[in-house]
C-alpha positions in Angstrom: 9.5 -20.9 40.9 8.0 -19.4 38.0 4.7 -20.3 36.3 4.5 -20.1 32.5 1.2 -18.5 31.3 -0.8 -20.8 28.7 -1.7 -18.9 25.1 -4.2 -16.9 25.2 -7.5 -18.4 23.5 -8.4 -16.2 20.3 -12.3 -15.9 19.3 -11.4 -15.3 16.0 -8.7 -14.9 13.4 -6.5 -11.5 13.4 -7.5 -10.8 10.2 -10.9 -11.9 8.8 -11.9 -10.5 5.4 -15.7 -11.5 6.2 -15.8 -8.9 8.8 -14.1 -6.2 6.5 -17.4 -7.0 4.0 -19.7 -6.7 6.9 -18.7 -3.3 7.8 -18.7 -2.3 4.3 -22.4 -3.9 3.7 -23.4 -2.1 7.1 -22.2 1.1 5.8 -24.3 1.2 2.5 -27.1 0.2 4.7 -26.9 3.2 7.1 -26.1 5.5 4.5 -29.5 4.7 2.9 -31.1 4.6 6.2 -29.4 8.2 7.6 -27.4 9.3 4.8 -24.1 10.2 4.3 -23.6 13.4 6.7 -25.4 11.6 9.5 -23.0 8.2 9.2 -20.9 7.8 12.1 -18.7 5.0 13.0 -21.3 4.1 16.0 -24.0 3.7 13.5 -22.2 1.4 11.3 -20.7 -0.6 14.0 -24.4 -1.3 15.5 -25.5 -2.1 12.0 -23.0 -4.5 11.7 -23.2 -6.2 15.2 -19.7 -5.7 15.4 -17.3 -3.2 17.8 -16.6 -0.1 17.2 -12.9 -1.0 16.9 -13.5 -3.4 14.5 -13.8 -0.1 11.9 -10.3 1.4 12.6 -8.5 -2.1 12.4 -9.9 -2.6 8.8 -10.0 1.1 7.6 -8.0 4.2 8.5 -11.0 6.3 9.0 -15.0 7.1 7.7 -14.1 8.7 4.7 -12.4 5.3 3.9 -15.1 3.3 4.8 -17.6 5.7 3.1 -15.4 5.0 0.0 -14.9 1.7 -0.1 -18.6 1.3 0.1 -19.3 3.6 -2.6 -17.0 1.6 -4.6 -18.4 -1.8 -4.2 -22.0 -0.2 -5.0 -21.0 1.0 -8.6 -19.7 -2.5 -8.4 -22.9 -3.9 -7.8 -24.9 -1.3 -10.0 -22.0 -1.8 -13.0 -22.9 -5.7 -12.9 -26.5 -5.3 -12.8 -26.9 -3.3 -15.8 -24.4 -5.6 -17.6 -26.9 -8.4 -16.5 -29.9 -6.4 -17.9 -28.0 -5.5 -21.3 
């Protein structure tokens, strides 16, 4: 006799773009706090409240996260000043 295992429960959707901003906001808010050099994955990851492998399923490594949130501040700065003009 064999027993057939029932699906596995997820907690949350494979891929959740939410989370992906998260890590990004996280990561603009260590850098201001530490800086760039002392950014780690571990400090973002606390930040965020997520897990650290929550990092390298959304991005390949630091510098990409470090870049990705470098580019959605000159967003933010590029639509402010278009605000103020």
């Amino acid at each position: 006799m064999t027993r057939e295992k029932a699906p596995a429960k997820s907690r949350r959707p494979a891929n959740d773009p939410e989370r992906r901003e998260k890590i990004i906001t996280a990561a603009l808010e260590t850098i201001g706090r530490v800086g760039v050099a002392d950014t780690t994955h571990r400090r973002i990851a606390e930040t965020a409240g997520l897990p650290l492998g929550s990092l390298t399923y959304y991005f390949s490594g630091l510098d990409d996260i470090i870049a990705a949130a470098f580019r959605q501040l000159s967003v933010q700065v590029s639509d402010h000043l278009m605000q103020i003009m």
